[in-house]
Each structure stands twice: as C-alpha cells, then as structure tokens.
Backbone bond lengths (Angstrom), bond angles and torsions (degrees), N, CA, C in turn:
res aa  C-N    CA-C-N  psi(-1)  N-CA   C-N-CA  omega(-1)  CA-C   N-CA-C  phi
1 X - - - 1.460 - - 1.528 109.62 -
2 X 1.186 127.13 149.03 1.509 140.41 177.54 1.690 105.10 -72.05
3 X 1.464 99.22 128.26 1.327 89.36 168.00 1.373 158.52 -89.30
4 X 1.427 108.80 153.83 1.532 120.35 -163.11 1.765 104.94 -16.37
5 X 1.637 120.39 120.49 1.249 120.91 171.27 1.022 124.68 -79.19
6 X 1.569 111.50 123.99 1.702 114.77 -154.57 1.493 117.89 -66.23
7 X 1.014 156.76 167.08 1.531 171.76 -145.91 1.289 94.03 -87.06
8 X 1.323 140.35 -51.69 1.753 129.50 -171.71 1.482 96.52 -79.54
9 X 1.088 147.39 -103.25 1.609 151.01 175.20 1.757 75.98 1.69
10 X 0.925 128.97 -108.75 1.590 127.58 -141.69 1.695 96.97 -32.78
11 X 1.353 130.56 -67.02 1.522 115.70 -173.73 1.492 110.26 -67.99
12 X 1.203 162.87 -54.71 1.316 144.38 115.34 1.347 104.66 47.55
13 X 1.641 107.15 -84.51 1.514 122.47 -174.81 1.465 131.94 -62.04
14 X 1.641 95.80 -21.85 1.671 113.11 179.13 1.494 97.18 -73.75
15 X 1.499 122.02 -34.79 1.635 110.83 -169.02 1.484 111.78 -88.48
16 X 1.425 116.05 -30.67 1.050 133.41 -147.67 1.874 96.31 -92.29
17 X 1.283 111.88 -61.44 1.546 126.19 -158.60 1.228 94.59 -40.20
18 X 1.803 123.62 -62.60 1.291 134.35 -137.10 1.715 98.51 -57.86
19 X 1.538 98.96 -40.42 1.811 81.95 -179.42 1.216 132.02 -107.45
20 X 1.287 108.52 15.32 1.376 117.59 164.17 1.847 98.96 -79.78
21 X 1.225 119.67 -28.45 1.283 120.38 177.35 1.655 106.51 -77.33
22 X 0.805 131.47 13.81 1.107 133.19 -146.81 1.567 100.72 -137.40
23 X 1.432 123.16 -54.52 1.294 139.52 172.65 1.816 125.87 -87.15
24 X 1.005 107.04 -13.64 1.510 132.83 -179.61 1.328 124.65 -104.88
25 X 1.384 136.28 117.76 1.742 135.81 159.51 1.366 105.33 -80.83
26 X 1.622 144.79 112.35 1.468 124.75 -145.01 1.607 72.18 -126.00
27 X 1.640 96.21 139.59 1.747 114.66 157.37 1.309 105.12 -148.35
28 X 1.611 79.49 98.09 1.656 108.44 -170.73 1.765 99.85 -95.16
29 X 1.168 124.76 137.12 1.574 134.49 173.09 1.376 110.13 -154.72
30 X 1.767 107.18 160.51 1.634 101.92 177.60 1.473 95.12 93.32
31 X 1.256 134.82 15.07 1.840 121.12 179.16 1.362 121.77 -79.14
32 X 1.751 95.41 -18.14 1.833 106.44 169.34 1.590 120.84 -87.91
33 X 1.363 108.59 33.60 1.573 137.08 171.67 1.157 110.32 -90.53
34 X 1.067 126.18 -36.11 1.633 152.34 -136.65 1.552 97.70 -92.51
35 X 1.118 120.26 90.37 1.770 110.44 161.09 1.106 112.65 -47.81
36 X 1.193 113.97 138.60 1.558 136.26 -179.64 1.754 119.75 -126.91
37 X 1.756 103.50 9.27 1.508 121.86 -177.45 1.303 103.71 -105.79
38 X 1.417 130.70 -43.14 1.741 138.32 -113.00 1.605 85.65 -171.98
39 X 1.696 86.95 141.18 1.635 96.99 157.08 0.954 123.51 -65.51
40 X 1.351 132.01 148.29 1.543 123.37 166.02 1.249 113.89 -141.64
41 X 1.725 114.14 168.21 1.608 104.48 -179.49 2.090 110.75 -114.13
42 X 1.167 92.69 121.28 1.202 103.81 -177.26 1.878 104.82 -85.75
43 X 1.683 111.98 124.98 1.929 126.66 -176.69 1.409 66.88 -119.52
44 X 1.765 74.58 144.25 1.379 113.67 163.66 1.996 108.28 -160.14
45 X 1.326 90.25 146.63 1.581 108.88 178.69 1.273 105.74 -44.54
46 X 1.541 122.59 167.33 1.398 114.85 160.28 1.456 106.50 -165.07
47 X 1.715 91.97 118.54 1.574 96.44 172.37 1.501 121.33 -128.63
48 X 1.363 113.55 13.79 1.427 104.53 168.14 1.871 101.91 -160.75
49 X 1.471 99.49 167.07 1.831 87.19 -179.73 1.507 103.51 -68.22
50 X 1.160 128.39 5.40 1.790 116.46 -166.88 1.702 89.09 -81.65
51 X 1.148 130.11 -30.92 1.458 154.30 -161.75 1.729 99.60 -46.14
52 X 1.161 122.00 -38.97 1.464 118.16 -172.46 1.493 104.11 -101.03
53 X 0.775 137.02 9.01 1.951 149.95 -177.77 1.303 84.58 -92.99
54 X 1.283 121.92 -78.24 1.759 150.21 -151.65 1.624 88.95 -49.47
55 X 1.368 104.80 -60.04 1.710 103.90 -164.87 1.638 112.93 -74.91
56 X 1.422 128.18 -31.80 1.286 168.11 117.95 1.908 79.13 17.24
57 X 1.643 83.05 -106.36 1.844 91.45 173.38 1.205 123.54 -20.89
58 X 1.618 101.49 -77.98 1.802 96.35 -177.89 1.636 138.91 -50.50
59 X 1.565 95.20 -15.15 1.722 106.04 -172.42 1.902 94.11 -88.06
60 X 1.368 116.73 -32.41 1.716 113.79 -165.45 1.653 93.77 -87.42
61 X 1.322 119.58 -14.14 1.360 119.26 173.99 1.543 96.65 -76.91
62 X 1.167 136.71 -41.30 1.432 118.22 179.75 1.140 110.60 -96.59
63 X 1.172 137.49 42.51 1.148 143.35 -178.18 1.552 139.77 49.18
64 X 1.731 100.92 30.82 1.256 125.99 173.90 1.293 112.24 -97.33
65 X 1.362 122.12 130.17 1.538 135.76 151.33 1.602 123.30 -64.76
66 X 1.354 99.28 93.59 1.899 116.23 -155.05 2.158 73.59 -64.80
67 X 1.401 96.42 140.33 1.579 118.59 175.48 1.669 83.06 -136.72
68 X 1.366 111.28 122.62 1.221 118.43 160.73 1.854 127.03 -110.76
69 X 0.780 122.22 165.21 1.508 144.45 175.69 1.366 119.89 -98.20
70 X 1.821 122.46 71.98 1.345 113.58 -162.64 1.698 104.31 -140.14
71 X 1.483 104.17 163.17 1.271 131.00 -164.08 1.772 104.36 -51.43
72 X 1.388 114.49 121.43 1.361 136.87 -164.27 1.925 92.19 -69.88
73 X 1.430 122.73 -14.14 1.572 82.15 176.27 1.291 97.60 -108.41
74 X 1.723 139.27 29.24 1.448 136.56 139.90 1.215 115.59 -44.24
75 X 1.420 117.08 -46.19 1.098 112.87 174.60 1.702 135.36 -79.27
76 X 1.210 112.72 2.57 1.332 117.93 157.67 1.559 128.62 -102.58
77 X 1.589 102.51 22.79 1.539 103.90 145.36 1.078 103.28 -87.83
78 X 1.471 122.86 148.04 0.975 142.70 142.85 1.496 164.17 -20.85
79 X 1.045 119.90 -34.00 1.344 142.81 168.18 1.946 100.46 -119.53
80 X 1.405 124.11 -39.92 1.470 115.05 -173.25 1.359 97.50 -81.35
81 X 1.374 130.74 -28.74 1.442 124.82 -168.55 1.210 120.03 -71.03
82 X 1.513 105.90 -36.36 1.890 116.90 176.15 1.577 103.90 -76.96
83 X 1.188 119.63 -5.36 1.979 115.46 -178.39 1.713 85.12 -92.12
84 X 1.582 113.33 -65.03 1.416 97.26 -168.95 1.703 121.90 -50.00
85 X 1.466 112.76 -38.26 1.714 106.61 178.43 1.381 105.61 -44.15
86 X 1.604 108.40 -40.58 1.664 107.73 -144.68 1.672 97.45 -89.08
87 X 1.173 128.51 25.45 1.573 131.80 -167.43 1.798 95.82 -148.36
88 X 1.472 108.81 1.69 1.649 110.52 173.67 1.104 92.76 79.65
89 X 1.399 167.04 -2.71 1.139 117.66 -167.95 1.302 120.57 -85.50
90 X 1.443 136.90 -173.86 0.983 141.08 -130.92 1.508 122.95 -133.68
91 X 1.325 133.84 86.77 1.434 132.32 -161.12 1.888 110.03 -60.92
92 X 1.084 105.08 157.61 1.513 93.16 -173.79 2.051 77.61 -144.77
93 X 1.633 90.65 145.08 1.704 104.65 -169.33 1.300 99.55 -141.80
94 X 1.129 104.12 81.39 1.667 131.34 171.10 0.768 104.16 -44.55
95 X 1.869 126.38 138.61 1.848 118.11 161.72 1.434 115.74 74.52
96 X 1.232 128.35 7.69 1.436 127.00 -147.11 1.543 112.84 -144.52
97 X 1.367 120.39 158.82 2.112 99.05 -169.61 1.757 94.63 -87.18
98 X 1.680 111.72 12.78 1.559 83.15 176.83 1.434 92.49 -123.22
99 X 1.190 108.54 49.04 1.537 108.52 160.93 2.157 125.75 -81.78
100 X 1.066 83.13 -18.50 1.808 93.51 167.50 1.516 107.39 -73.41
101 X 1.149 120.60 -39.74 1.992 130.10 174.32 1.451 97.72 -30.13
102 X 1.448 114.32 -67.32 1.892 115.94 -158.39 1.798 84.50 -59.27
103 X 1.468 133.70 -38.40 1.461 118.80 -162.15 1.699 104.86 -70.14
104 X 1.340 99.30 -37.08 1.715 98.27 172.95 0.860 133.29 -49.94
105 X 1.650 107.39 -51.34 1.342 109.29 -179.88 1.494 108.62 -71.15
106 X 1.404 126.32 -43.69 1.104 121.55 -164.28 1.829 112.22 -47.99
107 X 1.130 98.12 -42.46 2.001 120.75 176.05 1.519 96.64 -47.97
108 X 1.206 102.71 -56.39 1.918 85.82 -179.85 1.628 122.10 -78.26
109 X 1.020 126.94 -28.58 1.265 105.03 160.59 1.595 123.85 -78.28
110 X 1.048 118.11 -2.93 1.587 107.40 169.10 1.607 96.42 -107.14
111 X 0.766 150.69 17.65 1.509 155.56 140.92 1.081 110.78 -92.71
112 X 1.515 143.45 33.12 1.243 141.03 -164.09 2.062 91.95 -170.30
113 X 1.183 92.31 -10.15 1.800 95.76 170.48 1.076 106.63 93.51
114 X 1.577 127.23 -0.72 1.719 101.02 174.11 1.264 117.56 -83.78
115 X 1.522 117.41 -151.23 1.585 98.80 -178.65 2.224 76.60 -134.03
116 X 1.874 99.69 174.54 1.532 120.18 171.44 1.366 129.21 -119.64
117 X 1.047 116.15 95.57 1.861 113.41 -179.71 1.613 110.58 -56.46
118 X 1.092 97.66 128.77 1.534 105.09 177.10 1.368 123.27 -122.69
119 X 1.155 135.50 131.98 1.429 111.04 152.85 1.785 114.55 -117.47
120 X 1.191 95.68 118.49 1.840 117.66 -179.36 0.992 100.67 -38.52
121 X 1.145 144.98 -83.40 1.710 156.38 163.83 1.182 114.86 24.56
122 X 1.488 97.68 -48.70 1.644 120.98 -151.94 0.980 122.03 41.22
123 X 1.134 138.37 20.43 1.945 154.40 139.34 1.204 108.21 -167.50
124 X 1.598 103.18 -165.74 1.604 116.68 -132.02 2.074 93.74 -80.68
125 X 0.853 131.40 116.40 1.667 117.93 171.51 1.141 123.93 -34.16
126 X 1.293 116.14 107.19 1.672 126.16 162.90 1.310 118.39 -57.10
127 X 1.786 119.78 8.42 1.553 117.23 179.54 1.622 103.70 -88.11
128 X 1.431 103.96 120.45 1.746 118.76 -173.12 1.473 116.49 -41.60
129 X 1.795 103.27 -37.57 1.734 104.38 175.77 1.566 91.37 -91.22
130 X 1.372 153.18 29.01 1.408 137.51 167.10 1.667 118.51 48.79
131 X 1.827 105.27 42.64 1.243 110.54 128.88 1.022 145.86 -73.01
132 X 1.612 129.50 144.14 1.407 120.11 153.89 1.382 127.09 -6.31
133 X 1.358 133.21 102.11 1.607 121.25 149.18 1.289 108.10 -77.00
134 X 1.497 104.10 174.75 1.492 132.54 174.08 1.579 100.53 -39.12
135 X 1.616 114.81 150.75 1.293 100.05 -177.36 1.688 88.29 -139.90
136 X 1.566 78.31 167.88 1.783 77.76 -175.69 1.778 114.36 -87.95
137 X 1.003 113.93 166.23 1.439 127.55 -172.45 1.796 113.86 -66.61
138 X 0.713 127.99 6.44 1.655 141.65 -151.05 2.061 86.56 -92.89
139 X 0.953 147.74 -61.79 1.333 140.80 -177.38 1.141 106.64 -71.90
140 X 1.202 129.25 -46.95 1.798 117.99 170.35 1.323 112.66 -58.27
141 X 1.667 155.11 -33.14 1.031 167.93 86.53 1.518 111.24 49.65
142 X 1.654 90.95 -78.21 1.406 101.65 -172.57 1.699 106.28 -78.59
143 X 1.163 119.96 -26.74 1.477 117.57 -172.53 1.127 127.58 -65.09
144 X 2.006 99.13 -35.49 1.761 110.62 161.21 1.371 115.37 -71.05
145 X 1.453 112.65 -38.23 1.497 108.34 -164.32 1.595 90.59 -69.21
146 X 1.350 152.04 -90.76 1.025 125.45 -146.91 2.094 110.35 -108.56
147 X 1.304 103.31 62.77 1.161 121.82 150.73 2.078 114.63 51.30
148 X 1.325 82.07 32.50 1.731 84.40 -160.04 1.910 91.16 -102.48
149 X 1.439 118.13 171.79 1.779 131.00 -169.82 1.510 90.38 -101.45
150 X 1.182 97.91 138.47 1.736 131.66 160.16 1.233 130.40 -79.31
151 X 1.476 115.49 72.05 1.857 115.69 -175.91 1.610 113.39 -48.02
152 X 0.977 152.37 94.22 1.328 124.37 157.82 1.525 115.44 -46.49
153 X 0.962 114.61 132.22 2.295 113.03 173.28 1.545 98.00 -136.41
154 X 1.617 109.14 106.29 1.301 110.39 162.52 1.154 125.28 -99.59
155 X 1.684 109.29 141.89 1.508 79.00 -178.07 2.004 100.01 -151.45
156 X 1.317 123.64 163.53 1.220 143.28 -137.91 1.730 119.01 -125.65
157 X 0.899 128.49 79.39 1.747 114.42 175.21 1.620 110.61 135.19
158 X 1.572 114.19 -17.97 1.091 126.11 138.30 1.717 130.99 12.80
159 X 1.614 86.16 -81.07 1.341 118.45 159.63 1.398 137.96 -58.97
160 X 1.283 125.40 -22.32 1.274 147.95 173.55 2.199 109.78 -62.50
161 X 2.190 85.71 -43.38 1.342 93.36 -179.52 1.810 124.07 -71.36
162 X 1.598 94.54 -14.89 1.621 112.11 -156.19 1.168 85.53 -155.17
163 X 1.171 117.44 132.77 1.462 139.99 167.56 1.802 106.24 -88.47
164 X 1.285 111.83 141.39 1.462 131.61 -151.47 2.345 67.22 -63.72
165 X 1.437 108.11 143.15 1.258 117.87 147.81 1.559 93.88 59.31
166 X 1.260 124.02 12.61 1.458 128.62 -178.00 1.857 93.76 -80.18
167 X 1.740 104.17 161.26 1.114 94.52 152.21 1.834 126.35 -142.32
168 X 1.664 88.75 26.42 1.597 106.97 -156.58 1.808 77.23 -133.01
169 X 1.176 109.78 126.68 1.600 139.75 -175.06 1.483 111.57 -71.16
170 X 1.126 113.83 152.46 1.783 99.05 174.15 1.640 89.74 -132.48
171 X 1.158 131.83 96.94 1.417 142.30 -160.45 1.884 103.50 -110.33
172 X 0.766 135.64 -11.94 1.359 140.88 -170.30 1.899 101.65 -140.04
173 X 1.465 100.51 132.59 1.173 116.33 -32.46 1.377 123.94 -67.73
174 X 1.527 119.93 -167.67 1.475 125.26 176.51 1.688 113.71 -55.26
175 X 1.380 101.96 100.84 1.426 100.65 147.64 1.479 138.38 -45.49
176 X 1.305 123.46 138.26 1.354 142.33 164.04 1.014 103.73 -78.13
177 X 1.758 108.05 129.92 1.339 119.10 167.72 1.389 124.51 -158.83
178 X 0.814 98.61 110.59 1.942 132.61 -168.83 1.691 96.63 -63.31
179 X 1.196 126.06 106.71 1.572 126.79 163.45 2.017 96.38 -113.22
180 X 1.082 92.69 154.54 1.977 87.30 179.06 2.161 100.02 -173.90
181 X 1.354 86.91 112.91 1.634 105.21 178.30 1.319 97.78 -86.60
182 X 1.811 96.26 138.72 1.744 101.51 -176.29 1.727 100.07 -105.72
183 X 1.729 101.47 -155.20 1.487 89.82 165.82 1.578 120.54 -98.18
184 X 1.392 104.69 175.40 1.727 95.16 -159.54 1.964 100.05 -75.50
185 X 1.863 101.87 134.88 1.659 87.99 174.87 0.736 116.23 -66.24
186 X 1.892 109.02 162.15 1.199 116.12 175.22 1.430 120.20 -105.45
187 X 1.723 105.67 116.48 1.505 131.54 -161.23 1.284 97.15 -97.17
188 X 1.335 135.00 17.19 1.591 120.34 -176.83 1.749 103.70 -79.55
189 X 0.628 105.76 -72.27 2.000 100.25 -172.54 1.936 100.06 -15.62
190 X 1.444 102.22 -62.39 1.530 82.18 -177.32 1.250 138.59 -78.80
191 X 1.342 110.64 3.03 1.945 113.36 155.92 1.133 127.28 -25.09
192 X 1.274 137.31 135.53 1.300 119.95 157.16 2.113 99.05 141.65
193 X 1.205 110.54 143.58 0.811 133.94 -168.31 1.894 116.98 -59.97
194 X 1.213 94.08 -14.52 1.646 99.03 174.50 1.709 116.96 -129.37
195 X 1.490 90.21 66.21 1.374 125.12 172.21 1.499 124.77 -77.34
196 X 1.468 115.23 95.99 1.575 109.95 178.76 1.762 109.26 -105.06
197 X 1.263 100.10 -165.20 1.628 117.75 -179.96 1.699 100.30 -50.03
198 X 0.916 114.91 -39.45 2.120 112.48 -146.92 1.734 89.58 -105.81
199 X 0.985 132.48 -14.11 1.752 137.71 153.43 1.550 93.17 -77.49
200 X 1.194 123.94 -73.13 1.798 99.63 -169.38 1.550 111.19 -56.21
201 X 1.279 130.08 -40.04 1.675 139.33 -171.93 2.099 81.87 -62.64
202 X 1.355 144.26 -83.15 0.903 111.81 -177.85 1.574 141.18 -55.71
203 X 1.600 121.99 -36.82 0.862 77.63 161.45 1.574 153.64 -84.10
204 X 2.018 108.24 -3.45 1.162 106.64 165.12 1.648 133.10 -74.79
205 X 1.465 105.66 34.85 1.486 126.84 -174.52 1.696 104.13 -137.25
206 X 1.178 120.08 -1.33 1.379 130.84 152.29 1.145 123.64 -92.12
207 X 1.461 110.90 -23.89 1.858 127.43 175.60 1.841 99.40 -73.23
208 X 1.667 101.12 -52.07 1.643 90.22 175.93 1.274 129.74 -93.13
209 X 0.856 102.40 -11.70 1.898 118.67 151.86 1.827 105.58 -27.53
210 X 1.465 97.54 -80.49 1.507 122.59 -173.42 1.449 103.33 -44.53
211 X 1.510 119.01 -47.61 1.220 127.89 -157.61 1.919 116.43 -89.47
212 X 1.208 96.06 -9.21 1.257 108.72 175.88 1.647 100.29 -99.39
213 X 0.814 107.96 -42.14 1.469 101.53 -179.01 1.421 119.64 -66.21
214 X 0.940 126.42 -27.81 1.253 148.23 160.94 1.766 106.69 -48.09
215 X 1.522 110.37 -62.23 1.226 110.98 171.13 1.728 125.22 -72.27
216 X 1.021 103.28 -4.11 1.222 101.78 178.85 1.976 102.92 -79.28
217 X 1.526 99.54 -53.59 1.407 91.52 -176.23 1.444 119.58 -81.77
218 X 1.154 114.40 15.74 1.338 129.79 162.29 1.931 104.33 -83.23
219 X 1.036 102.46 -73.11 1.572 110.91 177.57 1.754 112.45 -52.21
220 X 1.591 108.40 -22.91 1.068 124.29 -153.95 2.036 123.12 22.50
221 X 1.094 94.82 81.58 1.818 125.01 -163.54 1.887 109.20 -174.40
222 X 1.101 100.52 142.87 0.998 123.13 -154.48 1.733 117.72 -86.42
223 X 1.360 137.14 84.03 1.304 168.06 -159.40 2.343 69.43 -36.51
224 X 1.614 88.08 155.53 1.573 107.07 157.20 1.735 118.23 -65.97
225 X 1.149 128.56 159.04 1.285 111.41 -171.93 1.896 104.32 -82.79
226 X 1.702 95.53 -30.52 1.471 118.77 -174.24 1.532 104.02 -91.51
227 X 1.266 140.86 109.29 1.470 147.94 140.23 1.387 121.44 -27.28
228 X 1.779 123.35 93.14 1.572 120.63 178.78 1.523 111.86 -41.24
229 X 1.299 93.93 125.74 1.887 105.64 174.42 1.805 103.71 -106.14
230 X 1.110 121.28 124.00 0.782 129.45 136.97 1.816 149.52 -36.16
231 X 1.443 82.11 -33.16 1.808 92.44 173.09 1.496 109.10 -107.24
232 X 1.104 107.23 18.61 1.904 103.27 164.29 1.524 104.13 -73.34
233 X 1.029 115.64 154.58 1.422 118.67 -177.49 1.999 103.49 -90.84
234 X 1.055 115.95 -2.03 1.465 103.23 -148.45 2.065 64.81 -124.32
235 X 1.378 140.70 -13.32 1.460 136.05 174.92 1.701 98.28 85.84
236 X 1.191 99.15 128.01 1.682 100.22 154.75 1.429 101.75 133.53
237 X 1.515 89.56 -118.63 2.086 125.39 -169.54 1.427 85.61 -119.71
C-alpha cells in the first residue's frame, strides 16, 4: 500500500482539489505503475504552468505525495514559499554552488520511500506541436546513483487549461485531461560504476524515448523523428 498521506498534502488538497475538480474532465490511467515499495522518480512532459497541478492531482489521486523539483526564487515569495517548504518540496539553484542542495535533498526523500516529480526539460518545450525536447540528464543521474524506478507519466490537455507562457486561465468549460503512468524504464544496462556523460545522455534519451511514446498514443500522431534541442545554435532539430 502507498504511504500514509502526510497532514500538509491532505489540507493542501482540501483547498486545492475542489477546483481542479471543478475545471478538469480527468482520464487518469496507468496508477498500477506506481511503486508502492521504493521511492521512485516520476518525468513528465511539460507544456504549460497548469502542467504541475495536473500531475500534482494525479499522483495524490493515487496516493502519492507529489514532491517536486522547482525554481529556487518560488521560494522567496512569501506566503507560497513557506507552503512549499512545509510539503518538502525542493528548491533547485541553477548556475549556483548550491545547486547540489536540490540533489541532496532529493536523495533523502527517495531514500526515505517517497517518490520526485520531475520534468527533464527543465522548462516549458519550445517544440511548436508541444513535444518533448531534449532533456537534461539530471533524472537519469539520480535514478542510477541511488538505484530507485523511472515512472514515465504523460499527460495531455493540460494546455488547453493554460496556454504554454499564458497567464490568464481558460477554466470554463472543463478541460479534458489525459495524465497516464507507464511501466518503470528499464535503466539496467547503464548501472555500474563507470558512468560518464554519453551513458547518462543515453540513458536520459531512453527516459524520453518511453515518454514520448506514450504521448504519441495518447495524442495518437506521430512524435518528430528528431527531439527539439535547445542548445543548437541555429534553435530546433
């Protein structure tokens, strides 16, 4: 069984649920993906800020305590920054010498059995149809280093609620939105103690591999053959 959901997530959820229930048609599938032994790290796509609510929902619907991986000056608002400490989540300090901190912490809660929402991307996809781009290596990383399963969770309609970089909601009517956990990839080939850059670059290209595919037969349409990179100089494929 998943464990007991802690006291903040439950009030959180009392304010929060009612209108995501409210604004959302949810066809949620894939919840028997979900380790229920072991921490694990749950990737997911990302194309708009509504994107972490959506996944948010679907993980406390299966009885996961969504722990996220988010931008260190969230937490210097004020009133949202003291809710996120008090729910664990996890500051991440890009560019910065306390950028190893978000990896620390992250190690103890999945060494402690919870699971980490991620999105690889590390922002919103610059791909025009809102595929997956290239993602960075940071979840393959942590998944070898301390031995924990890789949910892929794709999910669909998101966007419909929030326009990519939007900041005015489109709540009426209720959006459809497709979230769906696959099975956890399989990261074994790259185990092992003589782990460089081009072992993490594959396997964090087996993590979006899985995860695109997923969206494809969700979208049912056909993913680019080439993954938008961001660090091309010329932008794109």
């Amino acid at each position: 069984m998943p464990r007991p959901m802690p006291a903040g997530f439950k009030t959180a959820a009392f304010f929060i649920k009612p209108i995501l229930l409210g604004v959302t048609r949810r066809d949620w599938s894939g919840g028997e993906n979900l380790p229920t032994d072991t921490g694990f790290i749950a990737v997911s796509n990302h194309m708009t800020y509504a994107d972490p609510f959506t996944l948010a929902h679907y993980l406390y619907d299966h009885g996961q305590a969504p722990h996220f991986l988010a931008k260190a000056s969230l937490f210097d608002i004020p009133l949202a920054g003291r809710g996120l400490r008090g729910l664990d989540q996890v500051p991440v300090h890009r560019g910065s010498a306390r950028a190893k901190d978000a990896v620390d912490a992250a190690a103890k809660l999945l060494q402690r059995g919870d699971s980490i929402a991620v999105f690889p991307e590390g922002t919103l996809t610059r791909d025009p149809e809102l595929w997956p781009m290239m993602a960075r290596t940071g979840a393959a990383r942590m998944a070898l280093d301390y031995d924990v399963p890789v949910v892929p969770i794709a999910q669909w309609g998101a966007q419909h609620l929030l326009d990519p970089y939007g900041k005015r909601p489109h709540l009426i009517p209720p959006k459809k939105v497709i979230v769906r956990a696959g099975a956890p990839v399989d990261l074994s080939e790259f185990r092992g103690p003589d782990r460089d850059i081009d072992t993490l670059r594959r396997a964090t290209d087996r993590i979006m591999g899985s995860l695109t595919a997923m969206l494809e037969d969700i979208r049912g349409e056909k993913a680019p053959a080439v993954a938008w990179d961001m660090r091309r100089e010329d932008g794109g494929r």
